[in-house]
C-alpha positions as CSV (number, residue, x, y, z in Angstrom):
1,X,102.0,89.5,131.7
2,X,98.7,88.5,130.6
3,X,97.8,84.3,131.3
4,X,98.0,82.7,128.6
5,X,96.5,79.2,128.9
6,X,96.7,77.9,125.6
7,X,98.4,78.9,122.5
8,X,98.5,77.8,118.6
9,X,102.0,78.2,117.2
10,X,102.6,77.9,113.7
11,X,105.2,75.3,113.7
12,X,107.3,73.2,111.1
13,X,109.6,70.7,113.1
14,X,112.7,73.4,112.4
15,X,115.1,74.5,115.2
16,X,113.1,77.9,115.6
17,X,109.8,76.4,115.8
18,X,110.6,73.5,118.1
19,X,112.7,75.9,120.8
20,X,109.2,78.4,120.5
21,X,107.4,75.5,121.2
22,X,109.4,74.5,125.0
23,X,110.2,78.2,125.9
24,X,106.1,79.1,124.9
25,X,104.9,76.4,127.6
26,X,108.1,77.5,130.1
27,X,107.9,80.9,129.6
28,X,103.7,81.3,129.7
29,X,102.9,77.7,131.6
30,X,100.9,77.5,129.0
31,X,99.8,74.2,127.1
32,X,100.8,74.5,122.9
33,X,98.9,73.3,120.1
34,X,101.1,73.1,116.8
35,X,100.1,74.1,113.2
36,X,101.5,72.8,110.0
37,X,100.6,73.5,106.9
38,X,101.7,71.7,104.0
39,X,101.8,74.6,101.2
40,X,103.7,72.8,98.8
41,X,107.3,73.7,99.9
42,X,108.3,70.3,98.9
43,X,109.5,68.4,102.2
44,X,107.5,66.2,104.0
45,X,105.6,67.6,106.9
46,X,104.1,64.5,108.3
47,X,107.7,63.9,110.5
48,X,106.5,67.7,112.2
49,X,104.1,65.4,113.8
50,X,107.2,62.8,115.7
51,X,109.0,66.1,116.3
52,X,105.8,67.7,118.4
53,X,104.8,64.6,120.2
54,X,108.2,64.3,121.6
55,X,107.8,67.2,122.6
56,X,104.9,66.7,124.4
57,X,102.6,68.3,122.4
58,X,98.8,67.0,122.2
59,X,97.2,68.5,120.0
60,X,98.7,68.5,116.6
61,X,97.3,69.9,113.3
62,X,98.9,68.7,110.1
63,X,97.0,69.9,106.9
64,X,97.4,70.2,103.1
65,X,96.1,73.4,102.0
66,X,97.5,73.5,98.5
67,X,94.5,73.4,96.8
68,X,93.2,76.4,99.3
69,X,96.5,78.1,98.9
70,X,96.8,78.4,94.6
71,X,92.6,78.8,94.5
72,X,91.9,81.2,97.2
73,X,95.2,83.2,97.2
74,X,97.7,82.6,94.1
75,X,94.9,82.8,91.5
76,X,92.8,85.7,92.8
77,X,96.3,87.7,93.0
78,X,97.2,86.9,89.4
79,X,94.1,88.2,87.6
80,X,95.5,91.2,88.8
81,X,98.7,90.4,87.3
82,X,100.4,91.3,90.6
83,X,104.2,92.5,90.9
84,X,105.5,94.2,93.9
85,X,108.0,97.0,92.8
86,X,108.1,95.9,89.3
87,X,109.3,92.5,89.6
88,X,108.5,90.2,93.0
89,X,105.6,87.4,92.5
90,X,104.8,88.0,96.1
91,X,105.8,84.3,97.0
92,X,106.2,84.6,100.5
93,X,103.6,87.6,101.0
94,X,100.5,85.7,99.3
95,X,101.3,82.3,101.9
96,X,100.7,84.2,105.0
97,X,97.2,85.6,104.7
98,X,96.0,81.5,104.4
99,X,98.4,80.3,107.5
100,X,96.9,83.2,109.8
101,X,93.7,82.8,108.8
102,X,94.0,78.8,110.0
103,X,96.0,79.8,113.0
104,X,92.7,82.1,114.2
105,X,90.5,78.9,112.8
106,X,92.2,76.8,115.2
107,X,92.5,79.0,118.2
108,X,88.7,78.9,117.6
109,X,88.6,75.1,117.6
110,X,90.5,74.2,120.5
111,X,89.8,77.1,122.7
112,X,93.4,78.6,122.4
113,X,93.6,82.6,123.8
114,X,96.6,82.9,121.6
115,X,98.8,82.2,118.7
116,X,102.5,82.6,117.8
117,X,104.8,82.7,115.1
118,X,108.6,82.5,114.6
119,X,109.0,85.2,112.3
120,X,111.9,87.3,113.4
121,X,111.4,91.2,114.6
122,X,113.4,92.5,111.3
123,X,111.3,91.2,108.7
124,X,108.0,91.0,107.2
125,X,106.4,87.9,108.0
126,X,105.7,89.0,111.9
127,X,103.3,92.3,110.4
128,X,101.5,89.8,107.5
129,X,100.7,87.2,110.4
130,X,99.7,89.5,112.7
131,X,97.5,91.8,111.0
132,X,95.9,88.9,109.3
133,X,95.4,87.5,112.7
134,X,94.0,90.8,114.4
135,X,91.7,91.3,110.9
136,X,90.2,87.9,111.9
137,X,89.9,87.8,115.6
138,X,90.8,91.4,117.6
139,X,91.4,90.3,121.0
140,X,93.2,87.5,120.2
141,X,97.1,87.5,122.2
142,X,99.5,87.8,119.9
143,X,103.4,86.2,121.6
144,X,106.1,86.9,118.5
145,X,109.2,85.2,120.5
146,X,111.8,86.5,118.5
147,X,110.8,90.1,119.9
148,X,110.7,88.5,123.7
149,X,113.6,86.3,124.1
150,X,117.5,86.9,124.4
151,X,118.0,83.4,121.9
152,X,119.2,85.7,119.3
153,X,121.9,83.1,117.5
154,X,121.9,79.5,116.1
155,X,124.2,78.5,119.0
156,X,122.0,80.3,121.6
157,X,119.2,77.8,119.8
158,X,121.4,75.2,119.9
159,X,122.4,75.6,123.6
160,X,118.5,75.6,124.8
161,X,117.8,72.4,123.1
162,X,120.5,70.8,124.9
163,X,119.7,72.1,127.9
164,X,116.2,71.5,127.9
165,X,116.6,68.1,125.6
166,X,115.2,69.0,122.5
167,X,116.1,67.1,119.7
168,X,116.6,68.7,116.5
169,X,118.7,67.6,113.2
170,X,122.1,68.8,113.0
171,X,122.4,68.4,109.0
172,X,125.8,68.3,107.2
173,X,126.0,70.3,104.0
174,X,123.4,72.7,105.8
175,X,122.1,75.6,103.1
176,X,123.6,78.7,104.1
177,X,120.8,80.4,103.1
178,X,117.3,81.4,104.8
179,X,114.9,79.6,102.5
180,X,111.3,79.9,102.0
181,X,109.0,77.9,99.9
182,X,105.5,77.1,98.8
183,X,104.0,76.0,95.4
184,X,104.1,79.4,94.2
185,X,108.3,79.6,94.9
186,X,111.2,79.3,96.9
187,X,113.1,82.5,98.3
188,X,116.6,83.1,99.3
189,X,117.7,85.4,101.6
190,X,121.2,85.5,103.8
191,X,125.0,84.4,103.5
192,X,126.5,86.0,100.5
193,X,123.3,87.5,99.6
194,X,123.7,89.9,102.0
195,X,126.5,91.8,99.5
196,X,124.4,92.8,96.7
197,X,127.2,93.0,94.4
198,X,127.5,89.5,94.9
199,X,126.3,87.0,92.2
200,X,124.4,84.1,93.6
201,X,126.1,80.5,93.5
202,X,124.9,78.4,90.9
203,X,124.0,75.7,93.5
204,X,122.3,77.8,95.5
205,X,119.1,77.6,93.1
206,X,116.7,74.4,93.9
207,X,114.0,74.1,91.2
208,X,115.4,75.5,88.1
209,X,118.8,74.9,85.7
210,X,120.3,77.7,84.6
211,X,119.5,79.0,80.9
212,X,122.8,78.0,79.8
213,X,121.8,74.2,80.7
214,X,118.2,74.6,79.7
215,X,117.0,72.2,76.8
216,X,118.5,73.3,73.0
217,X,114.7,72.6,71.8
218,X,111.7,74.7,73.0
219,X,108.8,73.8,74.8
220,X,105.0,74.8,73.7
221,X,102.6,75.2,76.0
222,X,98.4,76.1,75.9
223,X,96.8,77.1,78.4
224,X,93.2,77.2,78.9
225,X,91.4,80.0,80.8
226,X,87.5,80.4,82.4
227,X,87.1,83.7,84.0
228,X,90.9,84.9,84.1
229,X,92.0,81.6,85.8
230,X,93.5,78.4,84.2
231,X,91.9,75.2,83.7
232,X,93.5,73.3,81.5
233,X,97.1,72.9,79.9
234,X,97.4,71.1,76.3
235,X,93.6,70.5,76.5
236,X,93.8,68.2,79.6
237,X,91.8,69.6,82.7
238,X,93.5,70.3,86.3
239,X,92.8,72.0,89.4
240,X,94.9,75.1,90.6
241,X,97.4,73.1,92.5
242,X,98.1,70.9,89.9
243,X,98.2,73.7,87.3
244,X,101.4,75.2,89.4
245,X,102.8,72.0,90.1
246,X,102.8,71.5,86.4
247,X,104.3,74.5,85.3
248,X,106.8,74.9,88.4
249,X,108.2,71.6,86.3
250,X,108.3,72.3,83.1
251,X,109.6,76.1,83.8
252,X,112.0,75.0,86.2
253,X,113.2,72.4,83.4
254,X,113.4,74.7,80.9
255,X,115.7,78.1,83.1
256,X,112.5,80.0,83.8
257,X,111.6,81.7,86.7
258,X,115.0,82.7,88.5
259,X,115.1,86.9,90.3
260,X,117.6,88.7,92.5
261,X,116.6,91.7,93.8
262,X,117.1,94.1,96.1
263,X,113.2,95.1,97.7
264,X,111.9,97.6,100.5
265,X,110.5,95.9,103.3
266,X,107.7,97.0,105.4
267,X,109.5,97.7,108.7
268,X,111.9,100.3,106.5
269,X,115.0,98.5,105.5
270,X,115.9,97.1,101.8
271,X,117.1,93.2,101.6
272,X,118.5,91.4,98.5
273,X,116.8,88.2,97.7
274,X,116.6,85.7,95.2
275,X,113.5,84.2,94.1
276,X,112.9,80.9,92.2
277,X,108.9,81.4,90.7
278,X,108.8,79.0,87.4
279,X,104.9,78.6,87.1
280,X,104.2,81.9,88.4
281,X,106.3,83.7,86.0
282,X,104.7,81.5,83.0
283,X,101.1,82.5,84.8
284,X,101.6,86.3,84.8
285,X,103.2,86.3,81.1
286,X,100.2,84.3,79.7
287,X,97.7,85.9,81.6
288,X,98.5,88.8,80.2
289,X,98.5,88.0,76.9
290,X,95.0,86.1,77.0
291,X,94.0,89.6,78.9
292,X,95.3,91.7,75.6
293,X,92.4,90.2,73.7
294,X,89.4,90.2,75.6
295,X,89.3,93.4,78.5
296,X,88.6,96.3,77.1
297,X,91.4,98.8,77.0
298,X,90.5,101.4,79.6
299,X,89.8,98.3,82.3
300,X,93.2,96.8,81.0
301,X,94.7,100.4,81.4
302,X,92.6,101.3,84.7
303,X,94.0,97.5,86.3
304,X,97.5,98.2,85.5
305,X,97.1,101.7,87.7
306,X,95.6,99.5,90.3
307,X,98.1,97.0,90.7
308,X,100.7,98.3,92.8
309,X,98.5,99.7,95.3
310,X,97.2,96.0,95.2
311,X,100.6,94.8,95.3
312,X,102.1,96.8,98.0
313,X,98.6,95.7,100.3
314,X,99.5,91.9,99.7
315,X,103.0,92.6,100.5
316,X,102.6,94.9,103.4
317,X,100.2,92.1,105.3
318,X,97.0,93.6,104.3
319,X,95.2,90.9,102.5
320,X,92.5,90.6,105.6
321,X,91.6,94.4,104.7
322,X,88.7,96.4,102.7
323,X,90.4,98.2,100.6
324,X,91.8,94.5,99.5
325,X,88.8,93.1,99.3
326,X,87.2,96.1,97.8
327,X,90.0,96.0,94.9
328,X,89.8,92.2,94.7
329,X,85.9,92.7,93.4
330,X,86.8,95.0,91.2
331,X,89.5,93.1,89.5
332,X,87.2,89.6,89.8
333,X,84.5,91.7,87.8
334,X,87.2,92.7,85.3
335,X,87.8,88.9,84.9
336,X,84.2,87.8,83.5
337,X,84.8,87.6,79.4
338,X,89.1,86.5,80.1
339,X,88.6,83.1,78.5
340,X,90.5,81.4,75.8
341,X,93.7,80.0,75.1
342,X,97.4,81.0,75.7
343,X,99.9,79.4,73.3
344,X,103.4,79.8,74.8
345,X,106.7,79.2,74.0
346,X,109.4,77.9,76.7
347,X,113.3,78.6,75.4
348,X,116.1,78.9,77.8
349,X,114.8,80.9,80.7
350,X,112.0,83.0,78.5
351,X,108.8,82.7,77.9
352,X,107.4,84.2,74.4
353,X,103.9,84.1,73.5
354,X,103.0,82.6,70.2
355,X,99.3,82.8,70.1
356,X,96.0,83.7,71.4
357,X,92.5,82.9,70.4
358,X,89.2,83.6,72.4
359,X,85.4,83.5,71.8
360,X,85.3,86.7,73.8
361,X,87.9,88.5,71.5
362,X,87.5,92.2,71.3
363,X,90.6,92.0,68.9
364,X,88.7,92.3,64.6
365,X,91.0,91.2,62.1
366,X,88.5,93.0,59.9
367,X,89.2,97.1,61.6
368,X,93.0,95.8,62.3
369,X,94.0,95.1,58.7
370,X,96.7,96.4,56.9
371,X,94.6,95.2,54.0
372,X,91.9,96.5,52.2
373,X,89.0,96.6,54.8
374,X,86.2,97.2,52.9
375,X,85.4,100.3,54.6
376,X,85.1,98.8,58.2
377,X,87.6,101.7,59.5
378,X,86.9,105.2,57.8
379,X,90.5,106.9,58.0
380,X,89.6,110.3,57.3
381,X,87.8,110.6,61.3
382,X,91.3,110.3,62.1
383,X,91.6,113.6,61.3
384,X,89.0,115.3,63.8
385,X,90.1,112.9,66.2
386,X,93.4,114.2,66.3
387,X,92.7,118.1,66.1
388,X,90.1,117.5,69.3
389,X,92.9,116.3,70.9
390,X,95.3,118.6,69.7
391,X,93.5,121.8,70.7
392,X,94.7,122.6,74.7
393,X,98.4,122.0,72.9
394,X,97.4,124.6,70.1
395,X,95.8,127.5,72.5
396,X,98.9,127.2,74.9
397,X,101.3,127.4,71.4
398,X,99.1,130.3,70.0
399,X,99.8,132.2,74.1
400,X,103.5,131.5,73.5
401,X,103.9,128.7,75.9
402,X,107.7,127.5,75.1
403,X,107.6,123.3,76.2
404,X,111.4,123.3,74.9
């Protein structure tokens, strides 16, 4: 076994996080430096700090990286109008890339050989934090607990902490549910999920009603964009975290936002989820739509081919690579002339678009008419433009092709 004199664990004051942090300095006699990052999941993360000082701990990094988190990560991800088989907003995928990257930072800091995580050896998260960690800093020690230890049940957990001291919360009513969440969403995973015949409980969900319970009256919405990102909602100018926090509210209010699906995980098995995504899915939809005016339609085509690879990088842990980066220029190029406004409308778990308007507008009323156009559009070069286009079809006819 390598030494190991010092590690960085990404910690939030759970059960996992706080047994990884004893059994880390047991297991490596090692001292521990804890990481939390306050991402917008909606709990306080100040009381991680109580947790890791009784614990010993003395070095303690608490940090809000919202703002980081929406402007460096969630924006740059939706001007490419990112879906991962169709459907996931890539919640969970996009926040890892940001916590790695400040797990390496503070390794750097505080002279820490190593980092950890408590991302189980069946899922995702352990590839996402430790390819963005290797990206950023190759010899850095990698210890994934979960893939180490024989603690392999809540009671096993439970059992350590007792033995070694540790206090955690024993809280009644606990969610059966492994739960996830950042500004962008909250994911659900576990207990009856696990049958994917199984509809989820209605109190399972956390920031949305349902669409039966949603408001009788609809919503409107504009929002305002500068270079495919928003700046401003009904005319009033906010940053990227506000933006989300904004729209998680008034789409959660109004039933939108809610997915169960059944995905394909990196490591090779499939897992039902449910996601809870309000502002993201009002971002995508609108995004779109201000897109549908102002990119040219080969870019708009060529991006839409683009995006799942994109999508399955983000997903798969490779944000920290080239060809990520190499797309991400591509689509920030794409993003110059997407300005204007979105006007949406929020009804009982949809969102409809109601209007668009741009200075950089490529759409002309004047060629689009169904008017008289006073011979902006000459409709007789229809007619070469379809026989150019017709002739492979016509050869292969004429050699007795049969397509039937």
């Amino acid at each position: 076994m390598k030494e190991i004199k010092k590690v960085v664990l990404a910690y939030s004051g759970g059960l996992d996080t706080s047994v990884i942090a004893k059994w880390l300095e047991d297991t490596y006699q090692c001292d521990v430096v804890t990481f939390t990052a306050d991402l917008g999941q909606g709990e306080e993360v100040e009381p991680a700090r109580a947790k890791a000082e009784a614990l010993g701990i003395k070095e303690i990094y608490i940090e809000d990286l919202r703002e980081e988190f929406v402007r460096d990560f969630v924006f740059p991800m939706f001007r490419a109008n990112t879906l991962y088989e169709g459907e996931y907003l890539l919640g969970t995928s996009i926040a890892r890339p940001l916590i790695s990257k400040r797990l390496i930072e503070i390794a750097n800091e505080s002279g820490a050989d190593a980092i950890s995580h408590g991302a189980t050896g069946k899922g995702n998260d352990q590839v996402r934090f430790e390819l963005g960690a290797y990206a950023l800093k190759p010899g850095v020690q990698v210890i994934a607990p979960w893939r180490e230890w024989d603690l392999n049940s809540r009671e096993k957990l439970l059992a350590y902490c007792e033995e070694h001291g540790i206090q955690v919360e024993k809280k009644k009513g606990k969610s059966p549910y492994s739960m996830d969440a950042n500004l962008l969403h909250i994911s659900y995973e576990g207990g009856i999920l696990e049958n994917p015949w199984a509809e989820a409980e209605e109190d399972m969900w956390r920031w949305s009603v349902s669409p039966e319970k949603a408001p009788d009256q609809p919503l409107y919405l504009e929002l305002t964009y500068k270079k495919g990102d928003i700046i401003a909602i009904d005319g009033q100018e906010m940053t990227p975290a506000t933006v989300l926090t904004y729209l998680n509210k008034v789409g959660g209010e109004n039933g939108v936002g809610r997915l169960d699906i059944v995905e394909n995980r990196y490591v090779g098995m499939k897992s039902r989820g449910c996601y809870e995504t309000p502002g993201g899915t009002i971002m995508l939809k609108a995004h779109r739509a201000i897109e549908s005016i102002t990119l040219d339609r080969e870019v708009a085509h060529l991006k839409d081919e683009l995006m799942p690879k994109y999508a399955k990088l983000i997903y798969n842990g490779y944000w920290w690579s080239p060809e990520r980066e190499m797309l991400q220029k591509m689509i920030d190029e794409s993003q110059e002339c997407v300005n204007g406004v979105v006007r949406l409308k929020l009804y009982k778990g949809n969102v409809v678009v109601v209007g668009r308007q741009s200075d950089d507008s490529l759409f002309d009323e004047n060629i689009a008419t169904f008017e008289d156009d006073a011979g902006a559009y000459d409709q007789a070069d229809a007619e070469g433009f379809i026989k150019l286009n017709a002739l492979r079809l016509r050869i292969a006819a004429n050699k007795g092709r049969n397509l039937n």
